[in-house]
C-alpha positions, 0 to 999 in steps of 0.5 A, a space after each residue: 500500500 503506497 500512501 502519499 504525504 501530500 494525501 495525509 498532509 490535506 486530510 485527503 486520506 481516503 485513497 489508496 495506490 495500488 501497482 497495476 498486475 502486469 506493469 513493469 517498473 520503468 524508467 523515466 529518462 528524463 527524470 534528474 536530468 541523468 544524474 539519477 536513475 528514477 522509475 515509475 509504476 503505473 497504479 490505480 486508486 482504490 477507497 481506503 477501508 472503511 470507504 466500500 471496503 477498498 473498491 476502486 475508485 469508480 473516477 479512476 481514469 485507468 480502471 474506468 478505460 479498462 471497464 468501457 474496453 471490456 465493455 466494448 469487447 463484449 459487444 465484438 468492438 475493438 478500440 483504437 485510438 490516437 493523440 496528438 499532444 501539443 503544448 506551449 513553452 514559455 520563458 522565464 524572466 531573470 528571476 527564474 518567474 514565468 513570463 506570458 512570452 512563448 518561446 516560440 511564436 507565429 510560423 517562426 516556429 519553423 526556421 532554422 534561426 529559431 531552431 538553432 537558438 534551441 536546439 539543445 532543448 528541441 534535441 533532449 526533448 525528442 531523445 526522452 520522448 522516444 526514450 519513453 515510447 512516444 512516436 513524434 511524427 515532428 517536433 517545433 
């Protein structure tokens, strides 16, 4: 049973993390920029007794996907998805804040000027990613 202090800390204590059957312990390339070797495990939550006697937790988003698959299956359906993830990078300022100013704006998002003032960022995020089994079809 993994409990959690940030759990604890704000009395949200009526859950707990269970590893997943079947799930490996893989490691997060990413993570401390090398200079340690951390790994994750996939879990789901489950109420903490007495809260339904340690049943999932119904919001749980892993337990509720694999619920509709089986559902789906059962039908003789078969699920197939696909995502594309985008997201913004904004820089910080001399005092390490945030600023509303992204790193990269407009269709300047393409040159090969802005690609070289970031190279070393661009470069280190597609190695982690396919590091970590994410297919990148292109990247900035």
């Amino acid at each position: 049973m993994l409990h959690f202090k940030e759990m604890d800390e704000t009395h949200f204590s009526n859950a707990i993390m269970r590893p997943i059957p079947g799930t490996a312990l893989h490691l997060l390339p990413w993570a401390a920029e090398g200079k340690h070797r951390i790994g994750e495990v996939f879990c789901e939550s489950f109420w903490m007794p007495p809260y339904h006697d340690g049943a999932h937790q119904g919001a749980c988003t892993r337990y509720l996907a694999r619920t509709q698959l089986k559902r789906l299956s059962a039908l003789g359906y078969r699920f197939l998805s696909g995502h594309e993830a985008e997201f913004f990078m904004f820089r910080r300022d001399g005092d390490g804040e945030v600023t509303s100013r992204p790193m990269f704006h407009g269709v300047d998002v393409f040159s090969n000027l802005l690609l070289a003032e970031h190279e070393d960022l661009v470069c280190t995020m597609s190695k982690h990613l396919s590091a970590a089994g994410v297919e990148i079809h292109s990247i900035i």
